[in-house]
BAFI-3210 file (N, C-alpha, C; in Angstrom, 3 decimals, decimal comma, padded with zeros to 6 digits):
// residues 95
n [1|2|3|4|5|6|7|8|9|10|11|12|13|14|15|16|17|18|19|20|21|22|23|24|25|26|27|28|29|30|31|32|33|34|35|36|37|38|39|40|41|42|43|44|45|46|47|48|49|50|51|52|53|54|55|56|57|58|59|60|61|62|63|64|65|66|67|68|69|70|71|72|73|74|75|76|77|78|79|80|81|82|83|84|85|86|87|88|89|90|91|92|93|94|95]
n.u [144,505|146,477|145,786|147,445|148,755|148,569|146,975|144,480|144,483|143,962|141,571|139,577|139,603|138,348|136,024|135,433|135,846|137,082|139,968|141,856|145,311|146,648|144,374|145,033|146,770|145,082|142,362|143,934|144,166|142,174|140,586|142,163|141,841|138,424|138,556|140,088|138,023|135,852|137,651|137,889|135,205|135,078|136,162|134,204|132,227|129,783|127,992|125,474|123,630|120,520|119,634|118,919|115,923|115,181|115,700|114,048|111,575|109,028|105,906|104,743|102,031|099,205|097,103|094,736|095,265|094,644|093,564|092,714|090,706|091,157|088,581|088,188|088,023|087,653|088,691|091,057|091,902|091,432|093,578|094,540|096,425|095,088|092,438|090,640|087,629|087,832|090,888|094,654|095,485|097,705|099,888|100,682|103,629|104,951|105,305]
n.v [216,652|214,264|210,815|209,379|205,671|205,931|207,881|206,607|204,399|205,766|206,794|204,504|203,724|205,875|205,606|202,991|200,580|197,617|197,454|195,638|195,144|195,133|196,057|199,054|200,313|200,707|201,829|203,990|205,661|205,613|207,113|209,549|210,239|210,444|213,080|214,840|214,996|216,393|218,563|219,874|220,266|222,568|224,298|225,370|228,217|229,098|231,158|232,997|230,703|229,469|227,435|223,786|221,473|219,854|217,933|218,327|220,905|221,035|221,395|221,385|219,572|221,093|221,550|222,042|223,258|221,855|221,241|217,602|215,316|212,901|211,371|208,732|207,941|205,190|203,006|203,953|203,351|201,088|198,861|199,200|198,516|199,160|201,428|204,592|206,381|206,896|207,880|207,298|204,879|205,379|204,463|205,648|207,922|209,956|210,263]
n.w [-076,278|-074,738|-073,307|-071,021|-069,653|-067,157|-066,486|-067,760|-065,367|-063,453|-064,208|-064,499|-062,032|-060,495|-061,645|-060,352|-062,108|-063,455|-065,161|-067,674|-067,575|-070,169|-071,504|-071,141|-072,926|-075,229|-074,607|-073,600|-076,600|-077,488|-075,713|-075,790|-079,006|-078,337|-076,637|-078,399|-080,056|-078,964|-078,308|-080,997|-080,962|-079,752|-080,868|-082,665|-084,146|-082,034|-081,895|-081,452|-081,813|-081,264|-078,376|-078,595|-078,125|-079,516|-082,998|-084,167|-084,739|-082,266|-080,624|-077,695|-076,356|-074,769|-071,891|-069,921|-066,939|-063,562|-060,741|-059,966|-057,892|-059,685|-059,581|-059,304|-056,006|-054,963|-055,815|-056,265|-053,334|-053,314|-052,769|-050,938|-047,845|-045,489|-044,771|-044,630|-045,073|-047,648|-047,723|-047,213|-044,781|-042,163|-040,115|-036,663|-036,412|-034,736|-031,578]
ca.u [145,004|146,867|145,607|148,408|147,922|148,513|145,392|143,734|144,170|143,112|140,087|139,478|139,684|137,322|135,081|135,069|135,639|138,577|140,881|142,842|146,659|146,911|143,550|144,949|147,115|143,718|142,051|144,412|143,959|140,305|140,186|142,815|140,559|137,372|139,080|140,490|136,519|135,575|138,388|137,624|133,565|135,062|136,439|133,297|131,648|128,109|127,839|124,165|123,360|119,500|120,051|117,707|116,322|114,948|116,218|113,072|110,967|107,792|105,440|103,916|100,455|099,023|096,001|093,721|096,030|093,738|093,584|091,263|090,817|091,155|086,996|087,517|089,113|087,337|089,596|092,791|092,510|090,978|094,522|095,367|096,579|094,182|092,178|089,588|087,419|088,989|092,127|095,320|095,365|098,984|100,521|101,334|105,206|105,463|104,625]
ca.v [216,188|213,159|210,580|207,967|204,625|206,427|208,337|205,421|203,637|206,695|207,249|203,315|203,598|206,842|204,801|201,657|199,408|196,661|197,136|194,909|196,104|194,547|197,066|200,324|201,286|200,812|202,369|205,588|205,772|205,960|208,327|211,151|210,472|211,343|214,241|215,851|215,300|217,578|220,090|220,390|220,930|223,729|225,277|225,487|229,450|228,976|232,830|233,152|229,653|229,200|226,243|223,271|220,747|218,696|217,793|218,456|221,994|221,004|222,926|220,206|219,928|222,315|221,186|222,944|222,674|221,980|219,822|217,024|213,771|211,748|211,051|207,191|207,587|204,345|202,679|203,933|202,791|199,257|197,776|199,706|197,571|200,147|202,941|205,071|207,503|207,233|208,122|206,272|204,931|204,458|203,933|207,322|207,608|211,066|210,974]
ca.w [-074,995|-074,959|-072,482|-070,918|-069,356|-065,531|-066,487|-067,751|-064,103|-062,170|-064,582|-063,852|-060,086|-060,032|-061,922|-059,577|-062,955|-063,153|-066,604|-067,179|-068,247|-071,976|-072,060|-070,567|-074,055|-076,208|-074,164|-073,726|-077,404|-077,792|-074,945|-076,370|-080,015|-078,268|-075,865|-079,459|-080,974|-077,867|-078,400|-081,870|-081,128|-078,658|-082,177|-083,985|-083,527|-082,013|-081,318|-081,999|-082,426|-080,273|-078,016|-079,686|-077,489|-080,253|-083,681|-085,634|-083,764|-081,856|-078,945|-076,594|-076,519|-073,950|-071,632|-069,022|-065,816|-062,912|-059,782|-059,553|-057,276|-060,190|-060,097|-058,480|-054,848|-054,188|-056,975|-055,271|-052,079|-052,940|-052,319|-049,362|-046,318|-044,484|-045,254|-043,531|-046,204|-048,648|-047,404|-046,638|-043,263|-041,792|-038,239|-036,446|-035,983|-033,861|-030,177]
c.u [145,315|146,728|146,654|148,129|147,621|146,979|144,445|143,150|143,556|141,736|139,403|138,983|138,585|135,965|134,654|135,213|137,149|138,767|142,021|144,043|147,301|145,823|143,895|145,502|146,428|143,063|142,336|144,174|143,253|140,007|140,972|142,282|139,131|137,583|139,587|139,125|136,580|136,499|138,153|135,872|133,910|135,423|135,006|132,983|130,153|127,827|125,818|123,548|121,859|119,940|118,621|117,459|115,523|115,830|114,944|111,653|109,289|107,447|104,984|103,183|100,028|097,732|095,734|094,715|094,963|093,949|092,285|091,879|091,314|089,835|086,876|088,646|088,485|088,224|091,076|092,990|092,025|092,064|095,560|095,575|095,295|093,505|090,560|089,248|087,600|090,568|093,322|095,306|096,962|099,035|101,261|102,515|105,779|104,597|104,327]
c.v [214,706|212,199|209,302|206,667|204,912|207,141|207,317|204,633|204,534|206,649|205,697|203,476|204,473|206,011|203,477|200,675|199,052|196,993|196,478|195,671|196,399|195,649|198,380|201,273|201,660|201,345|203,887|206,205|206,396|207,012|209,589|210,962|211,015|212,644|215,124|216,028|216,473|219,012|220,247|221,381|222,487|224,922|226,152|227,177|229,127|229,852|232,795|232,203|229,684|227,880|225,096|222,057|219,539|218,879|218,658|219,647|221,491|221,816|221,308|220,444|220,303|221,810|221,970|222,377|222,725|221,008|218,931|215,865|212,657|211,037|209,533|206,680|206,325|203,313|203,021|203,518|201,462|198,406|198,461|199,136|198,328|201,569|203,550|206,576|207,848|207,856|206,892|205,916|204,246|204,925|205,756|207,199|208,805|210,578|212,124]
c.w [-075,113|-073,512|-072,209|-069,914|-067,675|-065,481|-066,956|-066,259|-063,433|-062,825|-064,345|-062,999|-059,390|-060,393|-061,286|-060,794|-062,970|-064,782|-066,695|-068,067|-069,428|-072,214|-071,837|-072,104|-074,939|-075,919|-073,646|-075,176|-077,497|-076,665|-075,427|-077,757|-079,574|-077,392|-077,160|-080,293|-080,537|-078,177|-079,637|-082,172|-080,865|-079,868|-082,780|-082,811|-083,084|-081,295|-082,204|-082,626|-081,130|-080,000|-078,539|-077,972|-077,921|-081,854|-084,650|-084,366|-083,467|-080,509|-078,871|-076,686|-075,328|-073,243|-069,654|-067,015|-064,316|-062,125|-059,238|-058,666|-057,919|-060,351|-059,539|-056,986|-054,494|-054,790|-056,163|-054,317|-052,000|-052,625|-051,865|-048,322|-045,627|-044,891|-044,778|-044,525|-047,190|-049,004|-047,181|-045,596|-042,638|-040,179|-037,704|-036,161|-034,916|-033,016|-029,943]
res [x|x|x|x|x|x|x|x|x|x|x|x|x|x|x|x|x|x|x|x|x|x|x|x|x|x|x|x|x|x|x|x|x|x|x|x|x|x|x|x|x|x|x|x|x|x|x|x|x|x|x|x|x|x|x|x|x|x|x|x|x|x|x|x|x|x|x|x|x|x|x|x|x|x|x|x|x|x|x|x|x|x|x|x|x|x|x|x|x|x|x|x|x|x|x]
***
């Protein structure tokens, strides 16, 4: 796909960035070079390729899923504007 400098300004303009006009033909360039990368990836067969979503195969490390307090609510709310129990204490906003 060959990109020209009219598509340059619109793709500009969508983007909110200023180019200036000496940049729009260098810039059509390098955009129909990486738009022919893309159509060439679209070549390759990846019929039975697993999708990867690292380079090099790891599992995450796996740990006991459970819900706690955290063990020091007195620690969390020491630099609370306000707080009542250990809770937050804010301003009621519904009548």
């Amino acid at each position: 796909m060959a990109v020209d400098k009219d598509t340059v300004t619109r793709i500009a303009r969508l983007a909110r960035i200023r180019v200036a006009d000496e940049e729009k033909e260098a810039l059509a360039g390098e955009l129909s070079r990486i738009l022919g990368f893309v159509e060439q990836l679209g070549e390759i067969d990846s019929e039975g390729v697993p999708p990867m979503t690292s380079v090099v195969e790891t599992k995450p490390p796996l740990r006991e899923d459970k819900v706690t307090d955290g063990g020091y609510p007195d620690k969390i709310v020491a630099n609370a504007p306000e707080a009542a129990e250990n809770f937050f204490a804010v301003p009621k906003v519904v009548e």
